[in-house]
VOBA-1610 file (N, C-alpha, C; in pm, whole numbers, padded with zeros to 5 digits, always signed):
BEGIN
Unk+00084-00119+00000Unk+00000+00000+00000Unk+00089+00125+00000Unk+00098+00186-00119Unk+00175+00324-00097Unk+00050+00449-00005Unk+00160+00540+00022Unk+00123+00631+00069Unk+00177+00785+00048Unk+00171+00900+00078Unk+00250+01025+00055Unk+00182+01104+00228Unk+00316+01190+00271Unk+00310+01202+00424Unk+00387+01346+00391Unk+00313+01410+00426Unk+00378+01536+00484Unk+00500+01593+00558Unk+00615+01622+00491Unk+00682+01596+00596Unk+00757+01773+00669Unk+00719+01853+00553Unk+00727+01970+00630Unk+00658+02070+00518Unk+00697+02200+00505Unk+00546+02260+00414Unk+00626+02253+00260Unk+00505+02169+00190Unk+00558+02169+00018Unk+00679+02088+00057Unk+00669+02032+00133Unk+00782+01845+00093Unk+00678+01757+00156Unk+00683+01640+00032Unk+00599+01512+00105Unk+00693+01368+00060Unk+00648+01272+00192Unk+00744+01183+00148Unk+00654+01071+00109Unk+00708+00965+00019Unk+00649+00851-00031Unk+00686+00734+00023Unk+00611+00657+00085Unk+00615+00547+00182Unk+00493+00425+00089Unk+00575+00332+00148Unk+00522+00174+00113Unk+00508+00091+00234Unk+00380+00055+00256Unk+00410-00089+00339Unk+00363-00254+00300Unk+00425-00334+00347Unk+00389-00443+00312Unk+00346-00523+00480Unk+00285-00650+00457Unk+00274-00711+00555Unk+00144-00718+00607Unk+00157-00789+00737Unk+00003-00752+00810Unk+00020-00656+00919Unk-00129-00556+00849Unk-00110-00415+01002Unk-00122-00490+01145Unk-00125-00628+01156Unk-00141-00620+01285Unk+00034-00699+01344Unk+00120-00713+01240Unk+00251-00744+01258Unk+00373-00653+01314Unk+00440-00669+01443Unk+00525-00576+01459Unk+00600-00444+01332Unk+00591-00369+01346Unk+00640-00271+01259Unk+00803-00276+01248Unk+00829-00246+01113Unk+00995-00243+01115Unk+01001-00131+00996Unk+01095-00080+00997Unk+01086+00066+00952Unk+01209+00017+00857Unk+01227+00037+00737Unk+01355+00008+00623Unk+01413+00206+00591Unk+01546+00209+00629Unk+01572+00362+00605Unk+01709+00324+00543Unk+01687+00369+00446Unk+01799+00340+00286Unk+01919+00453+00317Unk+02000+00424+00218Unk+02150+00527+00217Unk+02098+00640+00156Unk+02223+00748+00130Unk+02226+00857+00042Unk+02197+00847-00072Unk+02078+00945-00155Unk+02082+00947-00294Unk+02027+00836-00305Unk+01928+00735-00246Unk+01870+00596-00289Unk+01740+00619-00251Unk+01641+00577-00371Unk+01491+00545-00305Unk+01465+00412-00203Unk+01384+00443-00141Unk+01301+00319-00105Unk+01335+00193-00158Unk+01318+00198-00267Unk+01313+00069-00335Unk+01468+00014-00364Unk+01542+00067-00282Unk+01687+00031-00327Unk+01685-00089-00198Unk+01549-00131-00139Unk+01572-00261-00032Unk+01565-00329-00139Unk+01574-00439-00190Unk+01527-00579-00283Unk+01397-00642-00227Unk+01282-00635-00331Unk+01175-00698-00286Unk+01197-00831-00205Unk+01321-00905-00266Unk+01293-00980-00227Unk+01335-01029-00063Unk+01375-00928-00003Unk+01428-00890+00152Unk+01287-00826+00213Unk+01220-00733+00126Unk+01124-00690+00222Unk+01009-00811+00234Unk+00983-00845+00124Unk+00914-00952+00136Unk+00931-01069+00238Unk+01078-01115+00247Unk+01059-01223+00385Unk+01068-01168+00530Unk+01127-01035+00510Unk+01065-00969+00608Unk+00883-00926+00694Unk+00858-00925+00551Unk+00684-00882+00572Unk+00615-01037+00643Unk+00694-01098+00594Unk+00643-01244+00641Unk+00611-01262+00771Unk+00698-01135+00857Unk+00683-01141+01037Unk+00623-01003+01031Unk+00653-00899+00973Unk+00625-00739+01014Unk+00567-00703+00892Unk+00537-00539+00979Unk+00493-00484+00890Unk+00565-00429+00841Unk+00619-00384+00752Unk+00775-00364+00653Unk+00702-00223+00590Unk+00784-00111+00620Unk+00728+00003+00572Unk+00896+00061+00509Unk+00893+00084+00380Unk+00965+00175+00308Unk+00978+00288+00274Unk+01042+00390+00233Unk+01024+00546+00176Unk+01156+00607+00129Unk+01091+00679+00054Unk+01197+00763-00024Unk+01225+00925+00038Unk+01387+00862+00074Unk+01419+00999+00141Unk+01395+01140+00066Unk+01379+01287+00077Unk+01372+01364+00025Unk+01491+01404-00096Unk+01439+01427-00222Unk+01506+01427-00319Unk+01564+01287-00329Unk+01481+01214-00405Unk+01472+01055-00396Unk+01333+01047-00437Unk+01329+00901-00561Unk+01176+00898-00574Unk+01078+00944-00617Unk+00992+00944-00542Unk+00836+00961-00567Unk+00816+01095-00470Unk+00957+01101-00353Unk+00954+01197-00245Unk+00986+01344-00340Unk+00941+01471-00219Unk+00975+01588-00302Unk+01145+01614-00297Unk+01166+01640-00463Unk+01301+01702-00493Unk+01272+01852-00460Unk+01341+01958-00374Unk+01348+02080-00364Unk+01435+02116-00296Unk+01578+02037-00294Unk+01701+02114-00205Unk+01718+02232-00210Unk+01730+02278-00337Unk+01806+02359-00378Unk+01717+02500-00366Unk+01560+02461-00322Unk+01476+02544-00251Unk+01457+02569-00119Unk+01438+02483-00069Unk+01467+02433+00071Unk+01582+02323+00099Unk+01687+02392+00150Unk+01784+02291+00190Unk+01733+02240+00333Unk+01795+02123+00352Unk+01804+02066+00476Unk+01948+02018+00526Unk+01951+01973+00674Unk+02011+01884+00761Unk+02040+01717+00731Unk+02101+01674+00722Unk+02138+01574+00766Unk+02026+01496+00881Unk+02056+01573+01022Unk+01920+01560+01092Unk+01823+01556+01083Unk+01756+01662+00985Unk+01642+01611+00914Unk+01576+01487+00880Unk+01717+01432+00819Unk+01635+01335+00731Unk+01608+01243+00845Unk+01682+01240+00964Unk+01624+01139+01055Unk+01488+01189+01076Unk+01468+01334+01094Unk+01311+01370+01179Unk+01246+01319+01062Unk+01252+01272+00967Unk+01165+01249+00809Unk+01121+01112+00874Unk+01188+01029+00921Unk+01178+00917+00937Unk+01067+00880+01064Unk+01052+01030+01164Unk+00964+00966+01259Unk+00856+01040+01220Unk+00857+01125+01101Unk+00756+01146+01062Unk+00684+01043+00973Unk+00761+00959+00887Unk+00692+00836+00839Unk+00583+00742+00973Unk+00703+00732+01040Unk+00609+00654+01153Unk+00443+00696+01216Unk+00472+00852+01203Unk+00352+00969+01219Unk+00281+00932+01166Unk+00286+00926+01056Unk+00235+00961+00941Unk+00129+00864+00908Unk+00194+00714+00986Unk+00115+00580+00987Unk+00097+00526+01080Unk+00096+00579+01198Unk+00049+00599+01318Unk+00095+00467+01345Unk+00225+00466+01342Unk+00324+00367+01450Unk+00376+00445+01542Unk+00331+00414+01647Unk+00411+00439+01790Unk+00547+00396+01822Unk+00594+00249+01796Unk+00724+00242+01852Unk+00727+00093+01724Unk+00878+00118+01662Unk+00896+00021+01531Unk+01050-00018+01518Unk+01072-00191+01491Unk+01207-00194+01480Unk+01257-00115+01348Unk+01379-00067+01406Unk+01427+00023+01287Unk+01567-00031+01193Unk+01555-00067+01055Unk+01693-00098+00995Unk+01773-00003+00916Unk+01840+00084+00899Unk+01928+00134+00838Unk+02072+00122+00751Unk+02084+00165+00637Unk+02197+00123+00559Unk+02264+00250+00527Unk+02388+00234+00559Unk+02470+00388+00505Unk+02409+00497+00585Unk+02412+00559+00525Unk+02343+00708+00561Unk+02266+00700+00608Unk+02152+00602+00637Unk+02018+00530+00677Unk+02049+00449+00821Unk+02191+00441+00825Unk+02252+00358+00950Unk+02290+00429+01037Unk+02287+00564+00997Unk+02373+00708+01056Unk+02237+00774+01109Unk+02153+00784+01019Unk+02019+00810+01057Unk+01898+00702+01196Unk+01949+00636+01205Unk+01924+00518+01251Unk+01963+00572+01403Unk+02106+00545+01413Unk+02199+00599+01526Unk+02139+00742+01592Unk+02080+00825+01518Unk+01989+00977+01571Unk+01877+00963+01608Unk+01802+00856+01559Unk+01715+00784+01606Unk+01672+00717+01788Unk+01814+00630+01719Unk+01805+00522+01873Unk+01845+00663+01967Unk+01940+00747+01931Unk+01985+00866+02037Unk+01878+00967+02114Unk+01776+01061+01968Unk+01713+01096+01993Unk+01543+01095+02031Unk+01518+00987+01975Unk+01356+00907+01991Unk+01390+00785+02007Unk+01471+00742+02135Unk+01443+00596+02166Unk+01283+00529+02200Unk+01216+00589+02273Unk+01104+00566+02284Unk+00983+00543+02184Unk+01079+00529+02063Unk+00955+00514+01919Unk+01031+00385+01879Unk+01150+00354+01897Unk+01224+00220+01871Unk+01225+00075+01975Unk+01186-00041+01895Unk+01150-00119+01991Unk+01313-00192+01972Unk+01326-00190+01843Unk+01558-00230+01820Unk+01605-00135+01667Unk+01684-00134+01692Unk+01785-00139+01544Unk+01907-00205+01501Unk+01879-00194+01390Unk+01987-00279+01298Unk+02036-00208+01214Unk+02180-00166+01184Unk+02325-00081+01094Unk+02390-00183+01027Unk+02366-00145+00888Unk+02460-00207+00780Unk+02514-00086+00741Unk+02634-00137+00713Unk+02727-00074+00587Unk+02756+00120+00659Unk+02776+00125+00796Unk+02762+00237+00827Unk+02860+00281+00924Unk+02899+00432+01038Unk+02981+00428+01069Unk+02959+00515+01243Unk+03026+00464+01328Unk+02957+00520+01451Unk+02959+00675+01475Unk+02890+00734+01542Unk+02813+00858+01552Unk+02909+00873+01702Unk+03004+00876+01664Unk+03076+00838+01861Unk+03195+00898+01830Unk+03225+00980+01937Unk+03388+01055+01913Unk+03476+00929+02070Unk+03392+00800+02088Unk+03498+00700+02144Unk+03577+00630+02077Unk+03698+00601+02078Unk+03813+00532+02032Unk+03761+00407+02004Unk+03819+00312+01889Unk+03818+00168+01932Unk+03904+00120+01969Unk+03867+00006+02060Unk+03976-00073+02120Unk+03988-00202+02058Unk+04122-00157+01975Unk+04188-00320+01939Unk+04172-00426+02002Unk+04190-00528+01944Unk+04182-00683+02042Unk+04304-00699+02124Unk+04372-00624+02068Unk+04547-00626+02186Unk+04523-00518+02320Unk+04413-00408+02245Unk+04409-00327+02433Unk+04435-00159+02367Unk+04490-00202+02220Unk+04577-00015+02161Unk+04436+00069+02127Unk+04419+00200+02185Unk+04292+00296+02111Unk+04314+00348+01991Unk+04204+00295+01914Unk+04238+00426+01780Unk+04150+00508+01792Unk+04152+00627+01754Unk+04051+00748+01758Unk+03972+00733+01612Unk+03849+00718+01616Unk+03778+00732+01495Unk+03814+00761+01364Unk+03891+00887+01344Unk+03940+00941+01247Unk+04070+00840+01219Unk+04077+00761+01299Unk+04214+00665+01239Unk+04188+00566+01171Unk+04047+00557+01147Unk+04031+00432+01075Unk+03976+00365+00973Unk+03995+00289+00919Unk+03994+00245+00744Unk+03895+00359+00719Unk+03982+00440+00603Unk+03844+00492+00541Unk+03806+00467+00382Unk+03683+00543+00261Unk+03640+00456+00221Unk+03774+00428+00120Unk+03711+00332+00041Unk+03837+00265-00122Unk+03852+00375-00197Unk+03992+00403-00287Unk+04003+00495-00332Unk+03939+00492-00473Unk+03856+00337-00531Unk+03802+00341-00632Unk+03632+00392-00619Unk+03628+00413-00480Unk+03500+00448-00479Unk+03507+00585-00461Unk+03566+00665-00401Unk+03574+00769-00393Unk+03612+00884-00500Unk+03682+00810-00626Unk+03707+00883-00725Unk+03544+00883-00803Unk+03495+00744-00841Unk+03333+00763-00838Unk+03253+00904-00829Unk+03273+00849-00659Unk+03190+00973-00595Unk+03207+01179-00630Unk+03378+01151-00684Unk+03414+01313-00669Unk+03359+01361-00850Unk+03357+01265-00921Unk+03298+01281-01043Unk+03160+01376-01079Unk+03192+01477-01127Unk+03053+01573-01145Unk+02941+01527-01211Unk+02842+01576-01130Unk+02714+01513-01202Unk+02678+01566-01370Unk+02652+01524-01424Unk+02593+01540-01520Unk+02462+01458-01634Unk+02450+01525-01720Unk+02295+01413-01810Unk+02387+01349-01930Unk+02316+01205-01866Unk+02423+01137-01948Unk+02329+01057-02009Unk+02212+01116-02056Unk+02024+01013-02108Unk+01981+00904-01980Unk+01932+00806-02054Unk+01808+00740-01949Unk+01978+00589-01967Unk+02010+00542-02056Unk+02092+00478-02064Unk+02232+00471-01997Unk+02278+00588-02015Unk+02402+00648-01958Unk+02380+00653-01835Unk+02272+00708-01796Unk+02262+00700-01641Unk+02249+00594-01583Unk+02218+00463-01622Unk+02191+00328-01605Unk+02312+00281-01590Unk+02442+00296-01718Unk+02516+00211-01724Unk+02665+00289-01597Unk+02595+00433-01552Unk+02701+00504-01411Unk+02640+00388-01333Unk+02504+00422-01296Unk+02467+00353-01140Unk+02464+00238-01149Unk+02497+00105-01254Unk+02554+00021-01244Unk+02674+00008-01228Unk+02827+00099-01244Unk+02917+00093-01257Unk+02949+00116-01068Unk+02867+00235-01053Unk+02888+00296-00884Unk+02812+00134-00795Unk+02691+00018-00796Unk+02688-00090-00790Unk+02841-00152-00757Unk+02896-00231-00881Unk+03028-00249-00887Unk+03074-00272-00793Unk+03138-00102-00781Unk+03272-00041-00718Unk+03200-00105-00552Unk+03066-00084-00509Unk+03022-00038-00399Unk+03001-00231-00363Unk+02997-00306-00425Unk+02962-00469-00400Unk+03061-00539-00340Unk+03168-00515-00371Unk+03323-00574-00271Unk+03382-00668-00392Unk+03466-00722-00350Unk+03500-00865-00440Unk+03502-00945-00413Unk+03424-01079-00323Unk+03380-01170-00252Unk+03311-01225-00310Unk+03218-01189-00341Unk+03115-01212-00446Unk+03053-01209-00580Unk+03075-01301-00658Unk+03028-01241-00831Unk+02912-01106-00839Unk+02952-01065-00919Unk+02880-00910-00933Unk+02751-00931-01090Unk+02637-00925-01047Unk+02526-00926-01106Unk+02489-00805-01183Unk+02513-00780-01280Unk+02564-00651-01348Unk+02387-00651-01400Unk+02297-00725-01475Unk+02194-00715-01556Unk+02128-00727-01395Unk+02109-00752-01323Unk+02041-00782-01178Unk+02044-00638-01156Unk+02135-00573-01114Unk+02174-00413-01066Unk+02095-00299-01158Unk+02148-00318-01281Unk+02052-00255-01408Unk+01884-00264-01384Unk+01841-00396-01397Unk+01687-00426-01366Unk+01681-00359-01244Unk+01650-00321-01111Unk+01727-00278-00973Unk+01642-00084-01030Unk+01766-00079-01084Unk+01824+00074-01132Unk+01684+00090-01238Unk+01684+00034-01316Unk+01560+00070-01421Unk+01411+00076-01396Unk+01390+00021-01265Unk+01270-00019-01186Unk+01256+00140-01091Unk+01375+00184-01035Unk+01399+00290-00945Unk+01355+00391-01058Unk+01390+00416-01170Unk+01388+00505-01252Unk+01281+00524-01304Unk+01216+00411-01328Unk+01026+00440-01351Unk+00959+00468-01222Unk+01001+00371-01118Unk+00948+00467-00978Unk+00919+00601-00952Unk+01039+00668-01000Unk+01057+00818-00990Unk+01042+00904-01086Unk+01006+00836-01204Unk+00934+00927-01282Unk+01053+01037-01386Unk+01175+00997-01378Unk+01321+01060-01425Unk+01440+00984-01414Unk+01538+01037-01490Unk+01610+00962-01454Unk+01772+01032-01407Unk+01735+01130-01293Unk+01826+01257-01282Unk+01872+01227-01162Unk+02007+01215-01110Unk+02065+01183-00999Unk+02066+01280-00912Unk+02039+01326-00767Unk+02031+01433-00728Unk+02149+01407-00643Unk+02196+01567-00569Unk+02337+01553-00515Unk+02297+01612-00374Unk+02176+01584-00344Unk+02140+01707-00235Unk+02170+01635-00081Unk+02196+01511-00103Unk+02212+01475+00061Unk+02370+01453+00055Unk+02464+01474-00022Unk+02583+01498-00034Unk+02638+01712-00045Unk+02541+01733+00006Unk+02526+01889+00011Unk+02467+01921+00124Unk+02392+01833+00199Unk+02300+01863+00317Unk+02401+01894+00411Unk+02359+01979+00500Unk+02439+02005+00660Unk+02474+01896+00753Unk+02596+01859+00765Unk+02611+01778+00867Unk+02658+01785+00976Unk+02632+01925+01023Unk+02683+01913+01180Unk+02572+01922+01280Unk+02584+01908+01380Unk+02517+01849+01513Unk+02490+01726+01497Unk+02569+01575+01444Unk+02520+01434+01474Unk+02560+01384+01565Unk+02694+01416+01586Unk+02730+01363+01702Unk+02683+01286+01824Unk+02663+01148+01871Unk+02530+01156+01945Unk+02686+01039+02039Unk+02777+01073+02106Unk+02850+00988+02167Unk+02792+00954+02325Unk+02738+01037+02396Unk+02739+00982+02533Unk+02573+00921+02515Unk+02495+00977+02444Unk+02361+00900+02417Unk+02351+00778+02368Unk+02446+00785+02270Unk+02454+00585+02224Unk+02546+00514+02326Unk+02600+00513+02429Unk+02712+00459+02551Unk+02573+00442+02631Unk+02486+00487+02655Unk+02391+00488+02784Unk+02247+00395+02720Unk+02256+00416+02592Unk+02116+00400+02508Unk+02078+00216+02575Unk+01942+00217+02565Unk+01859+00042+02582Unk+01797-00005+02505Unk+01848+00094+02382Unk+01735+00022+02227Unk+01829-00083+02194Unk+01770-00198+02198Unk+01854-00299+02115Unk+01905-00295+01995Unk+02023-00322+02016Unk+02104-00284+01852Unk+02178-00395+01782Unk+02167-00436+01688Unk+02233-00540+01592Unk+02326-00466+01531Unk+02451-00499+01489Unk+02541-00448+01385Unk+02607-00543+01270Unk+02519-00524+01200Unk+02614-00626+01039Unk+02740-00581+00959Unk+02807-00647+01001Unk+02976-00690+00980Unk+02956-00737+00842Unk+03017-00656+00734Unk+03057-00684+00626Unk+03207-00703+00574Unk+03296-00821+00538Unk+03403-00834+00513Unk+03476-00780+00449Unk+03359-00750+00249Unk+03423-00693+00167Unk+03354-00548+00144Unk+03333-00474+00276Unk+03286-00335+00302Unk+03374-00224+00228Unk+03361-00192+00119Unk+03474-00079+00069Unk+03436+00086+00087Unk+03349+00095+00181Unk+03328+00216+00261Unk+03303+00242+00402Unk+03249+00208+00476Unk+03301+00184+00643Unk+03350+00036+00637Unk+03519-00024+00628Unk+03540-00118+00636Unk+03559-00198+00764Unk+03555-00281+00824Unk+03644-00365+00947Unk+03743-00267+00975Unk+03724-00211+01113Unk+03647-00267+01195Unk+03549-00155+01255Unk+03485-00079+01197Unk+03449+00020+01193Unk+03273-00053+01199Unk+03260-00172+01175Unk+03120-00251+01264Unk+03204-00282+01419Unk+03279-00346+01411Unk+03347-00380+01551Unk+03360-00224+01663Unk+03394-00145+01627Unk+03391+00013+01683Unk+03237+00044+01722Unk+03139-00006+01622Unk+02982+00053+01642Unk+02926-00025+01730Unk+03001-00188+01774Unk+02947-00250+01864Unk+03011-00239+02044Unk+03127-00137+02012Unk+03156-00123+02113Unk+03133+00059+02177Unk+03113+00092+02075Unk+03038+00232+02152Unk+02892+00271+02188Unk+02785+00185+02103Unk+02657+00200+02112Unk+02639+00064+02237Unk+02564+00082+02339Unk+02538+00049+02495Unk+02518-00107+02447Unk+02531-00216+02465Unk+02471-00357+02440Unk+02445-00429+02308Unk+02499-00335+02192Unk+02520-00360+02057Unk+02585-00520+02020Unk+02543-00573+01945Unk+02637-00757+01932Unk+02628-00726+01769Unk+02725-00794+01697Unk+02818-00804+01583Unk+02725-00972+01527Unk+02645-00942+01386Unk+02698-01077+01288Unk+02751-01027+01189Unk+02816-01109+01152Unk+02896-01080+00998Unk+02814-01161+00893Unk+02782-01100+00813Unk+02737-01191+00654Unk+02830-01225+00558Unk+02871-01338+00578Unk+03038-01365+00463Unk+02977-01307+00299Unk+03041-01244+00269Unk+03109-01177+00125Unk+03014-01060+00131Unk+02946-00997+00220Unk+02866-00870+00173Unk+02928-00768+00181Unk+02893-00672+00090Unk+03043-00539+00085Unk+02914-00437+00135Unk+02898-00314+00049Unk+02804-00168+00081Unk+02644-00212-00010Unk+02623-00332-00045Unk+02537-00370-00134Unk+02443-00454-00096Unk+02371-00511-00159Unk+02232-00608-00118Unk+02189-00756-00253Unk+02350-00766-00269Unk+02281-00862-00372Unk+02224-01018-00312Unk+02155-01081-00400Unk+02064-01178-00391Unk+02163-01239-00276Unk+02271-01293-00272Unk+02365-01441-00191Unk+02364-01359-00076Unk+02307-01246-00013Unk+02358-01182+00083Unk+02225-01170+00182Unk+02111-01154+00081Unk+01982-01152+00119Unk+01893-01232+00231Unk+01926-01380+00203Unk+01863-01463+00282Unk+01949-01483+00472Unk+02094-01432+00470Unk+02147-01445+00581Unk+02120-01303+00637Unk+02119-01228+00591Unk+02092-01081+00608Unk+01944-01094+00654Unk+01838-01122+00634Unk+01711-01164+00676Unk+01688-01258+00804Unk+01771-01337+00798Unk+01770-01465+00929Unk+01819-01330+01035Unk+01942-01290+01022Unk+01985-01177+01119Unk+01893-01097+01214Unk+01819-01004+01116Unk+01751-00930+01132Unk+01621-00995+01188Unk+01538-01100+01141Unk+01443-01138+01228Unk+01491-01224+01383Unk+01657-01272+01322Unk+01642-01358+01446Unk+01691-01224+01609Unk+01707-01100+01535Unk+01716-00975+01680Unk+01577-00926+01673Unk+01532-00902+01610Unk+01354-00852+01633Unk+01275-00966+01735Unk+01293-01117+01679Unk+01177-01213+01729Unk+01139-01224+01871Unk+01321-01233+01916Unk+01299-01206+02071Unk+01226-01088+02116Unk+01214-00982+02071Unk+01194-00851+02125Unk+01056-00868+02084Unk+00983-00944+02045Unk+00846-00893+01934Unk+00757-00991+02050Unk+00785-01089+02140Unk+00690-01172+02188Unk+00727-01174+02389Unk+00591-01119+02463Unk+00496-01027+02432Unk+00534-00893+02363Unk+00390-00781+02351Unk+00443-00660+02259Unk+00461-00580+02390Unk+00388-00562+02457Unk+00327-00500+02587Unk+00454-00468+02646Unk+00497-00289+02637Unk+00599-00218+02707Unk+00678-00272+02825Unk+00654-00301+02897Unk+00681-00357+03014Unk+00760-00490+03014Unk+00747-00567+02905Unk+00799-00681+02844Unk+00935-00683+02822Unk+00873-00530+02694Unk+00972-00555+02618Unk+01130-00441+02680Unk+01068-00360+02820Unk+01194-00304+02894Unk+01254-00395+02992Unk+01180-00528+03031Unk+01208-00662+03106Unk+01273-00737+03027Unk+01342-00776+02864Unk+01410-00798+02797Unk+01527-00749+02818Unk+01528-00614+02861Unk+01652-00555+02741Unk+01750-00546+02884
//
């Protein structure tokens, strides 16, 4: 069931849910520059199988309103976008998953509206914490010391936008795919395309926007709030991660309060099919506990 939600004056966002309304809620919040639909049906779908699986397209994205460059925003924002989805569909409190930028968003979340989160789950993302990690030998590194992204992705990224037709633009955001999949895993090049060509009729264009790579990013910081936080947190460990690499999941499980680590062997910054079905077991097998009883009191006698 799509929907469109208000999310501040002359921006509305576009949301999907699947599932049964009477199934715990789980909230899907995508990376930078990605619609909604950059989950794989076929993830939300075995998801919907337990929850109610609600999607959306961040602003400038989609079906959502493009108007940065009219109204700029925050970074922060886009998290308040997200409890406005929940608003919007009158969920009170929903497990939350995040990827990338969506994992960062996630983290402002559990910080700033814990009380709307029943857990969360961070892929492919990087901690919101000015705490050190501590090596397995005992040595601190300070955040800024550590792996940062591949230099084949980053040349990608510094590349100016431009119109390159409906094709050209297909055969970049398959190429940025690629770079962003790791090398662990065979790379599904006509899979990514279909993916990309589906997003592109979604949205009605086929114009890459640059606006959450322009958005404001200061005030995220959320370090002594995620050290204290009781939202249950999962963190997925990706091996062939070529943008927050190892151990930069290992760092997010030791600064956010009670956080635990699985790894999905060969998943890099991506979601292809071989990654899908362990990536799913994950994620329901940290929700299930938390989902039975629903009743508040339960679920703060869990945690």
């Amino acid at each position: 069931m799509d929907h469109f939600i208000d999310a501040a004056p002359g921006v509305r966002l576009w949301a999907e849910e699947r599932g049964s309304a009477t199934a715990p809620p789980l909230l899907l919040v995508m990376g930078a520059q990605t619609s909604g639909l950059g989950w794989p049906d076929e993830l939300v779908d075995a998801l919907a199988e337990h929850h109610r699986v609600i999607r959306y397209d961040h602003r400038d994205t989609g079906r959502s309103t493009w108007a940065f460059d009219q109204q700029p925003y925050a970074v922060t924002d886009l998290a308040e976008d997200a409890i406005t989805v929940l608003d919007g569909l009158g969920v009170d409190r929903a497990h939350v998953v995040g990827m990338s930028l969506g994992g960062m968003l996630t983290q402002l979340l559990v910080a700033d509206h814990p009380d709307r989160l029943l857990s969360a789950t961070l892929i492919g993302t990087s901690a919101l914490s000015t705490t050190p990690y501590v090596r397995p030998d005992g040595t601190h590194v300070p955040p800024e010391e550590l792996p940062g992204i591949a230099p084949h992705v980053l040349e990608i990224w510094a590349r100016p936008a431009e119109e390159r037709g409906p094709e050209g633009e297909l055969d970049a955001r398959v190429a940025h795919w690629r770079a962003l999949a790791g090398d662990q895993l065979p790379f599904d090049a006509e899979g990514a395309r279909a993916l990309e060509r589906k997003i592109i009729e979604h949205t009605g264009h086929h114009a890459s926007s640059t606006a959450h790579g322009r958005a404001d990013t200061s005030g995220m910081l959320r370090t002594e709030e995620l050290a204290k936080t009781e939202v249950p947190t999962l963190v997925i460990s990706a091996p062939a991660e070529p943008v927050f690499p190892p151990p930069h999941p290992q760092h997010l499980a030791q600064v956010i309060r009670g956080a635990r680590t699985v790894e999905i062997p060969g998943m890099g910054h991506a979601l292809p099919r071989e990654v899908l079905a362990p990536l799913t077991a994950a994620i329901l097998d940290h929700t299930s506990v938390l989902d039975a009883p629903q009743d508040d009191d339960a679920v703060r006698g869990r945690r």
